[in-house]
Structure formats: structure tokens, C-alpha cells
PDB file of N, H, CA, C and O in Angstrom:
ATOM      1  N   UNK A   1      26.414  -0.035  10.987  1.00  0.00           N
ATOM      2  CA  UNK A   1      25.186   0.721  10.957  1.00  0.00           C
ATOM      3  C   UNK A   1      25.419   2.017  10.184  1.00  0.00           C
ATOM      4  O   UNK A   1      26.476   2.628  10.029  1.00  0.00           O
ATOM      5  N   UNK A   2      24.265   2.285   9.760  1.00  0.00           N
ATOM      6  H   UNK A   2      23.405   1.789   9.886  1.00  0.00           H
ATOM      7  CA  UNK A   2      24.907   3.960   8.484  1.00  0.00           C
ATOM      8  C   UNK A   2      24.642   5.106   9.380  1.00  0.00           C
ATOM      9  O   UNK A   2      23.989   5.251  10.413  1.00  0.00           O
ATOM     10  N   UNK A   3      25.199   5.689   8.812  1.00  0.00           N
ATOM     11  H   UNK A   3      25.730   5.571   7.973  1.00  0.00           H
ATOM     12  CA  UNK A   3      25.221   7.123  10.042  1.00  0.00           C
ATOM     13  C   UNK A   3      23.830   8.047   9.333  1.00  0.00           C
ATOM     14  O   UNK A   3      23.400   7.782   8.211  1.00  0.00           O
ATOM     15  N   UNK A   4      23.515   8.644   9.810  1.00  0.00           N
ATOM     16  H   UNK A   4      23.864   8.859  10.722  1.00  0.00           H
ATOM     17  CA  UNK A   4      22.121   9.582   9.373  1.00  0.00           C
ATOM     18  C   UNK A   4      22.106   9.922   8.331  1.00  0.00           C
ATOM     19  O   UNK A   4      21.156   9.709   7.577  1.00  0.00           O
ATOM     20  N   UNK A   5      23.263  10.606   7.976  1.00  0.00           N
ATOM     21  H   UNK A   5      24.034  10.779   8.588  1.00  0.00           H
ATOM     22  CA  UNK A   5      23.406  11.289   6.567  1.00  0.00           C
ATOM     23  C   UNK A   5      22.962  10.642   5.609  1.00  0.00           C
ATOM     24  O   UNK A   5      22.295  11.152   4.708  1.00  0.00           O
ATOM     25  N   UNK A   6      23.401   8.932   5.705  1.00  0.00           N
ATOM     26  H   UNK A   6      23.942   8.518   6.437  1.00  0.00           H
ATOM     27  CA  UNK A   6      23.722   7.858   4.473  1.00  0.00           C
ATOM     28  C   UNK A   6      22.333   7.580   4.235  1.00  0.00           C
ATOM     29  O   UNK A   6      21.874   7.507   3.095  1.00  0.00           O
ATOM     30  N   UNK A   7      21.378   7.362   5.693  1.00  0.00           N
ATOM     31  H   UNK A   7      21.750   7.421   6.619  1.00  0.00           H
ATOM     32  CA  UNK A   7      20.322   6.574   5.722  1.00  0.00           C
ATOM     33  C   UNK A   7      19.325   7.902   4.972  1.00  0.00           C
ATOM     34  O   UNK A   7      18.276   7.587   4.409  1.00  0.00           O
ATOM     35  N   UNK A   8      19.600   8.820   5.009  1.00  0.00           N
ATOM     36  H   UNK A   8      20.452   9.075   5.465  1.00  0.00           H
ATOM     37  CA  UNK A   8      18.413   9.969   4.782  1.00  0.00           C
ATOM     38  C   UNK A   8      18.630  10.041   3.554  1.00  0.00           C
ATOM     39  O   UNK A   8      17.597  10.220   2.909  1.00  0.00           O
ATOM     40  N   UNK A   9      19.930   9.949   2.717  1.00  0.00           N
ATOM     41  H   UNK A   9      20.769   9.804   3.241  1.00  0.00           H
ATOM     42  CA  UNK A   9      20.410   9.834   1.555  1.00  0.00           C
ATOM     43  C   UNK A   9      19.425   8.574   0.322  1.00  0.00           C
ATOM     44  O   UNK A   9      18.736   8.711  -0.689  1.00  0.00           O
ATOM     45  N   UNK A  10      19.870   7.493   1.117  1.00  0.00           N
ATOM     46  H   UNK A  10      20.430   7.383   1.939  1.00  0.00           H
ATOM     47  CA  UNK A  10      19.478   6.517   0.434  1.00  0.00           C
ATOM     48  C   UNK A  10      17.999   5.853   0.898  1.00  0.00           C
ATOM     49  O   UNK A  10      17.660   4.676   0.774  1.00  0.00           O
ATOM     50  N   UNK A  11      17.422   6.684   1.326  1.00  0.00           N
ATOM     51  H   UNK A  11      17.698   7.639   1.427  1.00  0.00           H
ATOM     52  CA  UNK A  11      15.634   6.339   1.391  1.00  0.00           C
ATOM     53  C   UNK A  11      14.708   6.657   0.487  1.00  0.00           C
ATOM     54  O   UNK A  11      13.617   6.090   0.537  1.00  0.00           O
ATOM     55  N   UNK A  12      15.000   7.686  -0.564  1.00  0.00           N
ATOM     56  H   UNK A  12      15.886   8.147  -0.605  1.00  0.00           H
ATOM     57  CA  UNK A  12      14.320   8.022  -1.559  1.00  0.00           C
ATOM     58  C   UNK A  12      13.972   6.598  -2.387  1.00  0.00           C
ATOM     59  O   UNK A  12      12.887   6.210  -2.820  1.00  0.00           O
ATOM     60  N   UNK A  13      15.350   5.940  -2.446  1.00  0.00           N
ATOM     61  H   UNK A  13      16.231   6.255  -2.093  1.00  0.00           H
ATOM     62  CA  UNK A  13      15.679   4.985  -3.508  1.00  0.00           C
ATOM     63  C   UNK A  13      14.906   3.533  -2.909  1.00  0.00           C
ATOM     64  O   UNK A  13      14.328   2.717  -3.627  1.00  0.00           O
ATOM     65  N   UNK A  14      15.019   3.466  -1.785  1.00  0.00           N
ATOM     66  H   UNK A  14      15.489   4.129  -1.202  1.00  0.00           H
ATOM     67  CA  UNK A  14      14.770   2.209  -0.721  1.00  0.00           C
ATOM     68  C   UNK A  14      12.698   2.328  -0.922  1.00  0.00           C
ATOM     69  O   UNK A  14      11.865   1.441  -1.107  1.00  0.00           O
ATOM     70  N   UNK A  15      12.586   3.539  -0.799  1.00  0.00           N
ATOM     71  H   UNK A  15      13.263   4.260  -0.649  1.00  0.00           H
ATOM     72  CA  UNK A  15      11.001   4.025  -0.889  1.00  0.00           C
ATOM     73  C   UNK A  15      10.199   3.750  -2.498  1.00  0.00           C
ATOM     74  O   UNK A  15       8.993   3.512  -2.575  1.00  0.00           O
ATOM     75  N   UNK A  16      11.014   3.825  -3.573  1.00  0.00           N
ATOM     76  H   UNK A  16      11.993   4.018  -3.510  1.00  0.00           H
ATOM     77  CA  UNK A  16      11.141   3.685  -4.779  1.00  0.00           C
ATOM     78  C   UNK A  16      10.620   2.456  -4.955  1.00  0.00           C
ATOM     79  O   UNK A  16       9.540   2.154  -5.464  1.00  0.00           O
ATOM     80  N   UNK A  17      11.912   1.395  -4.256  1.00  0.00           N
ATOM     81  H   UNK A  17      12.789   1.640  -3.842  1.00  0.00           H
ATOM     82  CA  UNK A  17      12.035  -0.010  -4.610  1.00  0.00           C
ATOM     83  C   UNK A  17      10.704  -0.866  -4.017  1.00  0.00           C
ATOM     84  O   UNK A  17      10.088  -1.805  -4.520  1.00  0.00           O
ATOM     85  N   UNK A  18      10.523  -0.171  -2.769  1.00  0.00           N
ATOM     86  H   UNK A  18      11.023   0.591  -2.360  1.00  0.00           H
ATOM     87  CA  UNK A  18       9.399  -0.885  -2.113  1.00  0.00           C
ATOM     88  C   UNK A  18       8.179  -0.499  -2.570  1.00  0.00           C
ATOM     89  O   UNK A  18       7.420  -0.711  -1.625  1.00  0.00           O
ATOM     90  N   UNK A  19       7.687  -0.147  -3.287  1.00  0.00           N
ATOM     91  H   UNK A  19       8.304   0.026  -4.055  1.00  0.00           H
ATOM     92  CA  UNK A  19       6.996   0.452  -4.467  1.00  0.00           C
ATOM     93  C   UNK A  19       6.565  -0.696  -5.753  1.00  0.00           C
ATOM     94  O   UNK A  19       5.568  -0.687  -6.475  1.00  0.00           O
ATOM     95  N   UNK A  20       7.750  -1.678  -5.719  1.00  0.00           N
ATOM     96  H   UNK A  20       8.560  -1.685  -5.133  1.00  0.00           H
ATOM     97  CA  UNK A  20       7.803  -2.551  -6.770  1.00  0.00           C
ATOM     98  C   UNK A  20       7.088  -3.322  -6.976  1.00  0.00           C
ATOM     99  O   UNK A  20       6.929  -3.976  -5.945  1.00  0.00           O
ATOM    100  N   UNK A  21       6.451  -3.711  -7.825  1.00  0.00           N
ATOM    101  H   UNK A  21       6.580  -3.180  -8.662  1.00  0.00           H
ATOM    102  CA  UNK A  21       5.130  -4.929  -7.846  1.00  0.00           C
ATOM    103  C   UNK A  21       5.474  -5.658  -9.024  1.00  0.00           C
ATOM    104  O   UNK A  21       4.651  -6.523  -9.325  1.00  0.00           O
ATOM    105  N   UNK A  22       6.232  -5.573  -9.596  1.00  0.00           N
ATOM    106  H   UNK A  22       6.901  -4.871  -9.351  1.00  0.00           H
ATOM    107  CA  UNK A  22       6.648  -6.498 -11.340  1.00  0.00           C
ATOM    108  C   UNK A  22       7.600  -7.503 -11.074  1.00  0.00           C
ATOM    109  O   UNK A  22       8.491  -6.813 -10.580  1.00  0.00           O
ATOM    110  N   UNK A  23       7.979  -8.541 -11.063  1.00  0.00           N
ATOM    111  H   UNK A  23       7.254  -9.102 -11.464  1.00  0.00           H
ATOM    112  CA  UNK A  23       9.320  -9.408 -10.494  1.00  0.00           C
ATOM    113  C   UNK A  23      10.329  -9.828 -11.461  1.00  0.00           C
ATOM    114  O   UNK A  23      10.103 -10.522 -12.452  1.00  0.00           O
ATOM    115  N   UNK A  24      11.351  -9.401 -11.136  1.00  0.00           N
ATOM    116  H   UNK A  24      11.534  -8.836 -10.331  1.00  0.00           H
ATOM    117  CA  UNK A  24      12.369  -9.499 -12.163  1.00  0.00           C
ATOM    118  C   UNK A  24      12.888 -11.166 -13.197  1.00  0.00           C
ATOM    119  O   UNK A  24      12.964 -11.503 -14.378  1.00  0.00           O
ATOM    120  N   UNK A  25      13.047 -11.563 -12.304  1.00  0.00           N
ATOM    121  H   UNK A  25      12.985 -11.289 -11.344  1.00  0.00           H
ATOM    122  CA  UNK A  25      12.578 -13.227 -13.056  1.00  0.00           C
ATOM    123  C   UNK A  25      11.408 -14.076 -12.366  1.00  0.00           C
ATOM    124  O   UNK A  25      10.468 -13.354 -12.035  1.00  0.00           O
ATOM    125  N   UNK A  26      11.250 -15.332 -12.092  1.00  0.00           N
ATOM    126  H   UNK A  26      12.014 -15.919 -12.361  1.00  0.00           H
ATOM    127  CA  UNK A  26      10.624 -16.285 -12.105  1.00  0.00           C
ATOM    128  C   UNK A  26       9.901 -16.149  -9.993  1.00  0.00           C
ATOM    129  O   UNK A  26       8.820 -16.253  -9.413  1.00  0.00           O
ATOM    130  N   UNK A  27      11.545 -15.838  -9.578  1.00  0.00           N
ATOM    131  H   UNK A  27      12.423 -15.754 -10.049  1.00  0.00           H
ATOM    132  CA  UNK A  27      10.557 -15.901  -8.008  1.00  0.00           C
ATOM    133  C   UNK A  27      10.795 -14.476  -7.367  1.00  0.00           C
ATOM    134  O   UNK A  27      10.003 -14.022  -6.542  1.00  0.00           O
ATOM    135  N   UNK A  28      11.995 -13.744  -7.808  1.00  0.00           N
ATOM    136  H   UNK A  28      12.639 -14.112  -8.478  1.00  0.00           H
ATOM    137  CA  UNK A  28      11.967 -12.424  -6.638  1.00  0.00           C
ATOM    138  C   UNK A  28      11.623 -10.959  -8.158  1.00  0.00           C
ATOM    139  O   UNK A  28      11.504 -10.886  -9.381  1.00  0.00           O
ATOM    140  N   UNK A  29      11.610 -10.295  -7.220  1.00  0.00           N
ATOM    141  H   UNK A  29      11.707 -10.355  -6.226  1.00  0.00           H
ATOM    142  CA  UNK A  29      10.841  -8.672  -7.165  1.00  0.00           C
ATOM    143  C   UNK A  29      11.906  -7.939  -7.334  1.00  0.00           C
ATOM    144  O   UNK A  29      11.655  -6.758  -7.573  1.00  0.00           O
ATOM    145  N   UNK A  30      13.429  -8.337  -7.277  1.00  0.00           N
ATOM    146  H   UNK A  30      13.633  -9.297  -7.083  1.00  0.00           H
ATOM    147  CA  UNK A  30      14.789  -7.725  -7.217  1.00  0.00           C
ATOM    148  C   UNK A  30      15.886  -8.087  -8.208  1.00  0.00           C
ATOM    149  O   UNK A  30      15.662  -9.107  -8.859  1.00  0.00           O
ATOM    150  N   UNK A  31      16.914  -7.513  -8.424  1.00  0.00           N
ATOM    151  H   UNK A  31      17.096  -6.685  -7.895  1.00  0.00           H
ATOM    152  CA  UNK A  31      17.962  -7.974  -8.561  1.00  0.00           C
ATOM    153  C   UNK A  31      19.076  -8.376  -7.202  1.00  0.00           C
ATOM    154  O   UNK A  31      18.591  -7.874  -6.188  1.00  0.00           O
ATOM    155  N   UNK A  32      20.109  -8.952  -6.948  1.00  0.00           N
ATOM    156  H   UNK A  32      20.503  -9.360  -7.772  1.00  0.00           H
ATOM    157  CA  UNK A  32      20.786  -9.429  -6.294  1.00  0.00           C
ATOM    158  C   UNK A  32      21.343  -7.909  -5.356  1.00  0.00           C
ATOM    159  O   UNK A  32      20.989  -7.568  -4.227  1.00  0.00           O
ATOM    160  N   UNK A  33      22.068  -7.390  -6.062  1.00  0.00           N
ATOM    161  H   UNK A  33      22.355  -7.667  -6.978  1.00  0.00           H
ATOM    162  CA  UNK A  33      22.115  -6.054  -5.717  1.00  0.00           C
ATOM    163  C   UNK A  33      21.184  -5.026  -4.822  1.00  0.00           C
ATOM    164  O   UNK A  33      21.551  -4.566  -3.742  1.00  0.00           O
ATOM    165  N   UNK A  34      20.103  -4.784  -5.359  1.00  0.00           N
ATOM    166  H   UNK A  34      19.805  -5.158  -6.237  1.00  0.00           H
ATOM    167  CA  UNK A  34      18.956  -4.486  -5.217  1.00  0.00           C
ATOM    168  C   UNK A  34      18.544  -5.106  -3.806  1.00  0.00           C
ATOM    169  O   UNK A  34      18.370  -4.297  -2.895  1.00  0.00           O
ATOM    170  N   UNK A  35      18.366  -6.501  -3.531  1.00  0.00           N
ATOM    171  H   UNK A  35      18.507  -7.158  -4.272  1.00  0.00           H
ATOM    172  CA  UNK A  35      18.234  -7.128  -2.348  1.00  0.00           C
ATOM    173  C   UNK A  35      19.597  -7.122  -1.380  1.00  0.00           C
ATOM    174  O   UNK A  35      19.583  -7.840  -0.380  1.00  0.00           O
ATOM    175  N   UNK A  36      20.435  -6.544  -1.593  1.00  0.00           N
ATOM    176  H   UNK A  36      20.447  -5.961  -2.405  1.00  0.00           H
ATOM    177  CA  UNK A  36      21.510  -6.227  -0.623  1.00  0.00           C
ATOM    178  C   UNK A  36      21.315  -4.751  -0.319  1.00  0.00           C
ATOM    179  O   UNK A  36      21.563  -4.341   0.815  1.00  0.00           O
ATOM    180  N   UNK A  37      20.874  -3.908  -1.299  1.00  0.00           N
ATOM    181  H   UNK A  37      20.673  -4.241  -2.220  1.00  0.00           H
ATOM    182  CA  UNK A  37      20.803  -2.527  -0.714  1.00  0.00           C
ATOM    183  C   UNK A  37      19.718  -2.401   0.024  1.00  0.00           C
ATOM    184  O   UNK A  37      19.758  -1.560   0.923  1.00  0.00           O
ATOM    185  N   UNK A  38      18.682  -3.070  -0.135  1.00  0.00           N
ATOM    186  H   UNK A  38      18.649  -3.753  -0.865  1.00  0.00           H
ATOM    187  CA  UNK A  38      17.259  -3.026   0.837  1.00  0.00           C
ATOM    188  C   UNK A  38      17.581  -3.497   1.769  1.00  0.00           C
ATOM    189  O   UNK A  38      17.115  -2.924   2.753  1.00  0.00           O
ATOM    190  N   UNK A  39      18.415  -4.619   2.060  1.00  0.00           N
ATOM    191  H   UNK A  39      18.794  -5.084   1.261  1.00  0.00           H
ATOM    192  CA  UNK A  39      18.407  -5.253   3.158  1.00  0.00           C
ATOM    193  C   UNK A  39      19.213  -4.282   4.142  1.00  0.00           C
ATOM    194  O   UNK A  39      18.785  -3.886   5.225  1.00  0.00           O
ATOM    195  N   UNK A  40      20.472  -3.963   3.571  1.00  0.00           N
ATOM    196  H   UNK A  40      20.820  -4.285   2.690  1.00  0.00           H
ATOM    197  CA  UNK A  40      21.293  -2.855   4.332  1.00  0.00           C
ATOM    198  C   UNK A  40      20.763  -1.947   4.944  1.00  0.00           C
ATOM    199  O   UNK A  40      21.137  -1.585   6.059  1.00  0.00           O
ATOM    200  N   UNK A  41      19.536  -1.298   4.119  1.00  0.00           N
ATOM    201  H   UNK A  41      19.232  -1.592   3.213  1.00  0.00           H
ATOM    202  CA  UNK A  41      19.045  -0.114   4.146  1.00  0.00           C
ATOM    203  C   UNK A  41      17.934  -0.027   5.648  1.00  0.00           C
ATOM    204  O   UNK A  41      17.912   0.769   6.586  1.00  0.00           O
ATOM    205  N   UNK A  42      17.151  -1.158   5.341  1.00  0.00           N
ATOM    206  H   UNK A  42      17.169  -1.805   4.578  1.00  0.00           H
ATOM    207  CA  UNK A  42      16.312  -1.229   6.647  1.00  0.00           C
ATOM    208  C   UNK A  42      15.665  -3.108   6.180  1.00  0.00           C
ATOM    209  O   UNK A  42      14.851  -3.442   5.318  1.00  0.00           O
ATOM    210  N   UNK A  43      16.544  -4.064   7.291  1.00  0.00           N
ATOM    211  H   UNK A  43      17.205  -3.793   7.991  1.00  0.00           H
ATOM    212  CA  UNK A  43      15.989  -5.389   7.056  1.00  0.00           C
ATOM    213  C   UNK A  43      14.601  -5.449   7.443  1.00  0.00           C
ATOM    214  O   UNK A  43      13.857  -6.226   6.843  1.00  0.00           O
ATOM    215  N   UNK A  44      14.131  -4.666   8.445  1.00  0.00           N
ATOM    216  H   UNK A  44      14.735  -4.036   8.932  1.00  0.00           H
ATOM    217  CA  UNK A  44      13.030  -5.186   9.081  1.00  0.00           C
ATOM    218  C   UNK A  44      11.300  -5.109   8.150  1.00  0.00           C
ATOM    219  O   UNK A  44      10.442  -5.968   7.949  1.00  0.00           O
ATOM    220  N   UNK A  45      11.390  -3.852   7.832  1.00  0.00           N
ATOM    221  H   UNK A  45      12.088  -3.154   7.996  1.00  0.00           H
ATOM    222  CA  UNK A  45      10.760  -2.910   6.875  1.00  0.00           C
ATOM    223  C   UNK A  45      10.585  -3.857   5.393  1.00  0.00           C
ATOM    224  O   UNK A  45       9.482  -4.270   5.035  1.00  0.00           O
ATOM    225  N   UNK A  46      11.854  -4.117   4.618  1.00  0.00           N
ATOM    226  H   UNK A  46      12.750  -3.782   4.909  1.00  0.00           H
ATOM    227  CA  UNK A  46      12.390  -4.909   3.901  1.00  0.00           C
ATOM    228  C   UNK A  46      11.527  -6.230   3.930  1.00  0.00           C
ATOM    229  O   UNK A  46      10.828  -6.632   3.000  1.00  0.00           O
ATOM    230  N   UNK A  47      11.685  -6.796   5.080  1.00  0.00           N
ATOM    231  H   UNK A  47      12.253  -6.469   5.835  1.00  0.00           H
ATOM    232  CA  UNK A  47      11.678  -8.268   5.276  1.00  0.00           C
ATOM    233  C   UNK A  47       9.735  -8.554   5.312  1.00  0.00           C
ATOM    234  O   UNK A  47       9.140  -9.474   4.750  1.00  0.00           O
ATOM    235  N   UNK A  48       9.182  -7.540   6.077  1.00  0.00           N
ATOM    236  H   UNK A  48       9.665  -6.793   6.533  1.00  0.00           H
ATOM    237  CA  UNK A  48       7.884  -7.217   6.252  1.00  0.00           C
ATOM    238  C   UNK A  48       7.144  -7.380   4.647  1.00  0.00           C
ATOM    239  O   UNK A  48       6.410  -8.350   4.461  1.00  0.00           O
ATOM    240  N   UNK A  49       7.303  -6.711   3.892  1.00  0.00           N
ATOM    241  H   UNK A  49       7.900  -5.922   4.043  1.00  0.00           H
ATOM    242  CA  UNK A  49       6.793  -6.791   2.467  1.00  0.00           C
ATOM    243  C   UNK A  49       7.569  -7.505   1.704  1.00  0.00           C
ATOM    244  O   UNK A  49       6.804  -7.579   0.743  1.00  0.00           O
ATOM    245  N   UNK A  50       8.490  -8.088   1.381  1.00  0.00           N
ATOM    246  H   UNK A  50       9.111  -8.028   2.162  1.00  0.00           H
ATOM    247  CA  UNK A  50       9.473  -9.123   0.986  1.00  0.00           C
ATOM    248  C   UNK A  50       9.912 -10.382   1.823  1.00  0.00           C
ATOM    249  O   UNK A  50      11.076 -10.539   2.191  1.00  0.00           O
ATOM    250  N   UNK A  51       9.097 -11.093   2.044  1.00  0.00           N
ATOM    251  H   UNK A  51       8.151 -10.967   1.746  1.00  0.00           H
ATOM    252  CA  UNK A  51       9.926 -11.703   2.819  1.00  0.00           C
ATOM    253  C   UNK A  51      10.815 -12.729   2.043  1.00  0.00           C
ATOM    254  O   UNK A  51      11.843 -13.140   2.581  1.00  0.00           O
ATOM    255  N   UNK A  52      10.504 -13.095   0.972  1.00  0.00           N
ATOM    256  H   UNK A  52       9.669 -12.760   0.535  1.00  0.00           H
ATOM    257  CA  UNK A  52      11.318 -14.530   0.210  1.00  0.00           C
ATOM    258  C   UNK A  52      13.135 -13.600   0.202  1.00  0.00           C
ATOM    259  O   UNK A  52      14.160 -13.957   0.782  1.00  0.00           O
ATOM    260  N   UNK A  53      12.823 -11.968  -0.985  1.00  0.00           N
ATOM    261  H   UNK A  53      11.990 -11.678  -1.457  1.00  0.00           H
ATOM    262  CA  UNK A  53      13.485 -11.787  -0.593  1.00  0.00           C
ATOM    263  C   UNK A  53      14.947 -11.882   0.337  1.00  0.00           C
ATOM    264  O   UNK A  53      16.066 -12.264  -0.004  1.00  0.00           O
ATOM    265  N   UNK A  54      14.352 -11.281   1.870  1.00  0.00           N
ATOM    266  H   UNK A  54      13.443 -10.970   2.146  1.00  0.00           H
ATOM    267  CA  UNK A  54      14.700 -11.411   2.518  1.00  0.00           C
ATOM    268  C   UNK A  54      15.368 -11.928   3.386  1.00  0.00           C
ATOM    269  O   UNK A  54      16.328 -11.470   4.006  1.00  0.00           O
ATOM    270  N   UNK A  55      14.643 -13.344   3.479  1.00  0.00           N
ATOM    271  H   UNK A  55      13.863 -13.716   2.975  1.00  0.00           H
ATOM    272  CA  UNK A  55      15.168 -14.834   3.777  1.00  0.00           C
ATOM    273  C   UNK A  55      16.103 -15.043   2.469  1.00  0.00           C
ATOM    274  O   UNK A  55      17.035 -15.741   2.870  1.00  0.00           O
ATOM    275  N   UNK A  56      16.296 -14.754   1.041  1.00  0.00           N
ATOM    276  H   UNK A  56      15.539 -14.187   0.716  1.00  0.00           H
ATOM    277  CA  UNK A  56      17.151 -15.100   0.684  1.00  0.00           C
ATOM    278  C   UNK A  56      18.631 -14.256   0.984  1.00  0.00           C
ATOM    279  O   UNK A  56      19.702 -14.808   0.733  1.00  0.00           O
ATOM    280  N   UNK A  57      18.597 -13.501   1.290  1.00  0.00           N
ATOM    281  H   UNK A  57      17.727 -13.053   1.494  1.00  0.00           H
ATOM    282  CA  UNK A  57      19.749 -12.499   1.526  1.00  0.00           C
ATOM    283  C   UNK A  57      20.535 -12.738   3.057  1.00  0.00           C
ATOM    284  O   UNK A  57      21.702 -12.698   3.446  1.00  0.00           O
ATOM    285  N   UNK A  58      19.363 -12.976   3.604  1.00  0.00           N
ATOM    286  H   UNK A  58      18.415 -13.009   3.288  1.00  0.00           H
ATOM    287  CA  UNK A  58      20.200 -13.707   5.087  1.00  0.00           C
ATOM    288  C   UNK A  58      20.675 -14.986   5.170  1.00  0.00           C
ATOM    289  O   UNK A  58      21.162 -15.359   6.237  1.00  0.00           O
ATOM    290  N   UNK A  59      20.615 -15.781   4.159  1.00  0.00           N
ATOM    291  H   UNK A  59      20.219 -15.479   3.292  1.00  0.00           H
ATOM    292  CA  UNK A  59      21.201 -17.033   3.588  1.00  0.00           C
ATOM    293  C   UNK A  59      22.864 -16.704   2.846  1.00  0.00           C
ATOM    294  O   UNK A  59      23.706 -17.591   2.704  1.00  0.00           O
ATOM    295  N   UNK A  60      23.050 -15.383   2.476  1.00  0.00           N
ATOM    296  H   UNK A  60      22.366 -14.663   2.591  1.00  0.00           H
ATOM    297  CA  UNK A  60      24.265 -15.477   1.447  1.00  0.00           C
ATOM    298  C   UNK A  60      25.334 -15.441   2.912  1.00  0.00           C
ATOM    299  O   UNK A  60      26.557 -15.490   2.784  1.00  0.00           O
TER     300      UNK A  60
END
């Protein structure tokens, strides 16, 4: 779990991403990367407006 600092740190970016409406190839909204830092960041939140996403990242 991230400690406060990390999570307050990296929400600007997480707030950014969820923002996204253009999809990077054919089925997701992300890069691979990208869907590991969202997921890290907050799955639930994440999973709510993404779900393909989502479900794909809890598959790796």
C-alpha cells in the first residue's frame, strides 16, 4: 500500500489520466504501463471508469 506522501504525489498524474477519452490502439485508453500505474494508484476508482482496462491488468 503507498504511504500518503506517494499517493498525494502521484494523483495529479492519476487525475490527468482519468481525464482520457482518445484510445491508444484498437481496444484500451492506455498504455501497459499507464494501466499498472492507475491500477496501483487507486483500482477501485480506476476500475469504475475503465473497466476493460482493469480487468485486463488483474489478469497479468
Amino acid at each position: 500500500m503507498k504511504r500518503k506522501e506517494e499517493y498525494e504525489k502521484d494523483e495529479p498524474r492519476f487525475q490527468e489520466l482519468m481525464r482520457r477519452d482518445k484510445k491508444v490502439n484498437k481496444y484500451y485508453y492506455f498504455t501497459n504501463d499507464e494501466i499498472e500505474f492507475m491500477a496501483k494508484h487507486d483500482l477501485v476508482r480506476f476500475s469504475e471508469k475503465f473497466p476493460a482496462e482493469a480487468q485486463n491488468y488483474m489478469s497479468w
